[in-house]
Backbone as CSV, one residue per row, in Angstrom:
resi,resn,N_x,N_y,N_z,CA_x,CA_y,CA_z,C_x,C_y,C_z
1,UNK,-11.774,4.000,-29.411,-12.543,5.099,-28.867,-12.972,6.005,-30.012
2,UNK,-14.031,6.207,-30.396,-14.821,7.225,-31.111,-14.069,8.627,-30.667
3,UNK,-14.001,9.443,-31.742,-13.392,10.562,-31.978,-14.324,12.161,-30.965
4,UNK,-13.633,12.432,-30.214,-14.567,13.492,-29.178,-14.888,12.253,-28.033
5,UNK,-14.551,11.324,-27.340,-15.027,10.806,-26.264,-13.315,10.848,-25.406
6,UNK,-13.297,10.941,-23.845,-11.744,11.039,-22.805,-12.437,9.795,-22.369
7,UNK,-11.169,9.398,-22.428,-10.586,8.034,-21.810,-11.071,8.646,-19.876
8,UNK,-11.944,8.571,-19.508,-12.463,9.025,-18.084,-11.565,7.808,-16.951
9,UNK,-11.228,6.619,-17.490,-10.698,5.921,-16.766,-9.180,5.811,-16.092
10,UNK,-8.005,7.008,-17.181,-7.192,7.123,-16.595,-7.198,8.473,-15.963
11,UNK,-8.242,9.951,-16.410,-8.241,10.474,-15.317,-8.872,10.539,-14.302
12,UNK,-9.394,9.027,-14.142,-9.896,8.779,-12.447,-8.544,8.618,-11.932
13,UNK,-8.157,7.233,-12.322,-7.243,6.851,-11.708,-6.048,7.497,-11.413
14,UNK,-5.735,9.020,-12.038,-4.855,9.478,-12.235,-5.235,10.578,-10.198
15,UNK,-6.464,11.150,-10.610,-7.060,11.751,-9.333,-7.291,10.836,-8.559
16,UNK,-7.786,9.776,-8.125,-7.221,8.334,-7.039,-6.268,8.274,-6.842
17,UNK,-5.037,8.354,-7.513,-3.641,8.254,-6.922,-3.150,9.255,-6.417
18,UNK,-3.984,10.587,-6.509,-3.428,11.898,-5.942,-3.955,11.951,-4.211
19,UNK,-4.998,11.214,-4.405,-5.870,11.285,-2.514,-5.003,10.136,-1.806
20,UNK,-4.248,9.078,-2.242,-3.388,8.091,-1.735,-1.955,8.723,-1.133
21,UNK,-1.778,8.071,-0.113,-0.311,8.610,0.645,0.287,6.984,0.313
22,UNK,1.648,6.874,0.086,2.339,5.987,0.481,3.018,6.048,1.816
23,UNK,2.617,4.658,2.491,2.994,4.772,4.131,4.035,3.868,4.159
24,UNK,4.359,2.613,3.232,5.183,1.789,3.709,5.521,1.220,2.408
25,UNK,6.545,0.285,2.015,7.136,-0.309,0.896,7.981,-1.878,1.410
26,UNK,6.914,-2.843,0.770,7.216,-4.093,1.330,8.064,-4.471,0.438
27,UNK,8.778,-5.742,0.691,9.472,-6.245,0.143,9.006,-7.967,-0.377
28,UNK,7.715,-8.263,-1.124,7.384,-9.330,-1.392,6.077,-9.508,-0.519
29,UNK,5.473,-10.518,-1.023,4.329,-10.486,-0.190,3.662,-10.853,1.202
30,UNK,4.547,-11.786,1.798,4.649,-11.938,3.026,4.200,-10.787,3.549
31,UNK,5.055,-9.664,3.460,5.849,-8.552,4.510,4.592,-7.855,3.772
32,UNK,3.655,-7.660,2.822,2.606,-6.861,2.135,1.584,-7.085,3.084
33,UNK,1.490,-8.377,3.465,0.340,-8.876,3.931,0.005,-8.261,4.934
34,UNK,1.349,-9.012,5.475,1.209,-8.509,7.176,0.763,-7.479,7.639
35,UNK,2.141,-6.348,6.850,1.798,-5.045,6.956,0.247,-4.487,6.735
36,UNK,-0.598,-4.850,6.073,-1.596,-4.557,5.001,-2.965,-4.864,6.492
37,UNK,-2.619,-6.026,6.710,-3.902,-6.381,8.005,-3.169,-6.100,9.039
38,UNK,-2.682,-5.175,9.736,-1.968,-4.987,10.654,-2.998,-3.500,10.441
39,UNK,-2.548,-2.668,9.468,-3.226,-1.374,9.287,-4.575,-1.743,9.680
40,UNK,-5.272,-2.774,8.867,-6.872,-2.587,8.611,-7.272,-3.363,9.692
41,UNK,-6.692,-3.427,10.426,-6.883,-4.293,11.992,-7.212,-3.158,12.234
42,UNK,-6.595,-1.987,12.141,-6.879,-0.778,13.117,-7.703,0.556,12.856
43,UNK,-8.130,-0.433,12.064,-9.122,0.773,11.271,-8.795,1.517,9.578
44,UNK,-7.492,1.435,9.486,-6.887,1.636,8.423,-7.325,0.624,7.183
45,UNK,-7.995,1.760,5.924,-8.303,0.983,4.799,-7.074,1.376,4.208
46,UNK,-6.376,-0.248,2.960,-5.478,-0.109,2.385,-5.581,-0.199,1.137
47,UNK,-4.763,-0.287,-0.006,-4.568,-0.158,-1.288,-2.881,-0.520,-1.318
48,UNK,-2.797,-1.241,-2.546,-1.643,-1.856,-3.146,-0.931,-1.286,-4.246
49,UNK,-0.177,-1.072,-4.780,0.557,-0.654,-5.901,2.272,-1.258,-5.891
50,UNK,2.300,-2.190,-7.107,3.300,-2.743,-7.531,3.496,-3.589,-8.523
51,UNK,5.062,-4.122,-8.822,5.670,-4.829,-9.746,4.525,-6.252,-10.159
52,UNK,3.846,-6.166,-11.180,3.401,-7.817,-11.188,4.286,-8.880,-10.804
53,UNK,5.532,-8.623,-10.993,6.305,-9.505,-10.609,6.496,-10.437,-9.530
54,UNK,5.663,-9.667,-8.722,5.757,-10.172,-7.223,4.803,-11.075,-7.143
55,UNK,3.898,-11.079,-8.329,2.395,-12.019,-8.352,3.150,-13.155,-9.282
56,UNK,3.632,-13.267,-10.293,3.952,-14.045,-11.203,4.921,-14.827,-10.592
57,UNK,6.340,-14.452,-10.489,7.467,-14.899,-10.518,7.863,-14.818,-8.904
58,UNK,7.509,-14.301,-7.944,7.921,-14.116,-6.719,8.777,-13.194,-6.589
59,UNK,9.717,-12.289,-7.175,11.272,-11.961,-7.098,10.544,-10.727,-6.139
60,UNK,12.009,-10.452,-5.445,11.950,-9.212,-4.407,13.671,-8.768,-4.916
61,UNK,14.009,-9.209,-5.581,15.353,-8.806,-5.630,15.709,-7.243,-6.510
62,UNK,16.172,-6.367,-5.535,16.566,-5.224,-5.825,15.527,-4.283,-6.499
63,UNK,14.364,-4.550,-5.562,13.209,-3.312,-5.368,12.294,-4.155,-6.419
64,UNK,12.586,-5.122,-7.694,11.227,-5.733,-8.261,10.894,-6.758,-7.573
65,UNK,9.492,-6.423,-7.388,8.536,-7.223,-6.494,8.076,-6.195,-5.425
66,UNK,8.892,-5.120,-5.486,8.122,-4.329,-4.185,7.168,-3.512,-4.354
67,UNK,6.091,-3.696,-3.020,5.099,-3.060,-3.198,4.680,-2.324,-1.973
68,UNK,4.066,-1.175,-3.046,4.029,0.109,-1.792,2.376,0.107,-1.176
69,UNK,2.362,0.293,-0.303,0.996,0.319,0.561,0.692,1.354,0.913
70,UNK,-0.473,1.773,0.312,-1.219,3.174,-0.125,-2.208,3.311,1.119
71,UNK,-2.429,4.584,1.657,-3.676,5.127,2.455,-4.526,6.268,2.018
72,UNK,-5.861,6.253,2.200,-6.483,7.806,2.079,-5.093,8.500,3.216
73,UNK,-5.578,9.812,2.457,-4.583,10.870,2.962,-4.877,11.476,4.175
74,UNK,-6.730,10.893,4.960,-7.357,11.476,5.955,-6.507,10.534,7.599
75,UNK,-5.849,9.369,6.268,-5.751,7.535,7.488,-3.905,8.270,7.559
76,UNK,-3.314,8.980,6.521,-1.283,8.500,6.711,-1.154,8.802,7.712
77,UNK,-1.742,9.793,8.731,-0.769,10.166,9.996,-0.989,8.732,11.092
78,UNK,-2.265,8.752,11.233,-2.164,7.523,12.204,-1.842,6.356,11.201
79,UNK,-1.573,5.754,10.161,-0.526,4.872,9.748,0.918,4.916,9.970
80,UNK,1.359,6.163,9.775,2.976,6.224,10.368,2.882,6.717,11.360
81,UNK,1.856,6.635,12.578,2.175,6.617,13.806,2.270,4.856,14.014
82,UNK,1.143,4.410,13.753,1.125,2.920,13.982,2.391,2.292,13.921
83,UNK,2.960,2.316,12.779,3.690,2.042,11.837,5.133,2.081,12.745
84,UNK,5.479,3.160,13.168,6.354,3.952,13.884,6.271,3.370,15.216
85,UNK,5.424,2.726,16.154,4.900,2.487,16.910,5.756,0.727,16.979
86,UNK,5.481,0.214,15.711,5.913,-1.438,15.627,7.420,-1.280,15.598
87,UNK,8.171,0.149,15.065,9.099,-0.477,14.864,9.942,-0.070,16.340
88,UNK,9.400,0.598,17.179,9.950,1.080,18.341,9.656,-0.153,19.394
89,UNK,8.435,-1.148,18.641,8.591,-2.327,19.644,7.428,-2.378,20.902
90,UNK,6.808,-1.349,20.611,5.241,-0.805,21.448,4.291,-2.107,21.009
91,UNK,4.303,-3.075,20.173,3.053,-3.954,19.829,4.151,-5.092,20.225
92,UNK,3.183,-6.137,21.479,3.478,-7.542,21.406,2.475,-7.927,21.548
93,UNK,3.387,-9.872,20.941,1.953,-10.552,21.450,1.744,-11.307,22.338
94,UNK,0.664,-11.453,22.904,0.486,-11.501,24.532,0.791,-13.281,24.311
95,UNK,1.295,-13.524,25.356,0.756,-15.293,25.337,-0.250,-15.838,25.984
């Protein structure tokens, strides 16, 4: 970088991670997925943040590999209602 130019790319990303809520924390990618189109089934846009590890090597063991599933901050309430909603057992599936 030439002398007098900001790195503009980490304070985007730095203000992008401030408008993100974390709603949930998977454990490997299965449980990312699911979770992930379960939200955006419902309108909920998502975002990812985690261990590469979970891409490379698979491991979930003792939090590496886990990954947290990010929302705009306008979507967290109805995500942890949703959210809150599955684990009380309110969503089946029909046969």
């Amino acid at each position: 970088m030439e002398a007098g130019t900001v790195n503009t790319t980490v304070c985007y990303r730095h203000r992008v991670d401030n408008d993100l809520i974390t709603v949930f924390t998977a454990q490997g990618e299965p449980e990312e997925t699911q979770v992930r189109l379960f939200l955006e089934a419902h309108g909920i846009p998502t975002t990812t943040r985690g261990e590469a590890l979970r891409k490379t090597h698979g491991l979930t063991l003792d939090g590496l590999g886990a990954v947290e599933i990010l929302v705009g901050v306008e979507y967290a309430d109805d995500a942890r209602r949703l959210l809150a909603d599955v684990e009380r057992g309110d969503f089946t599936i029909d046969e």
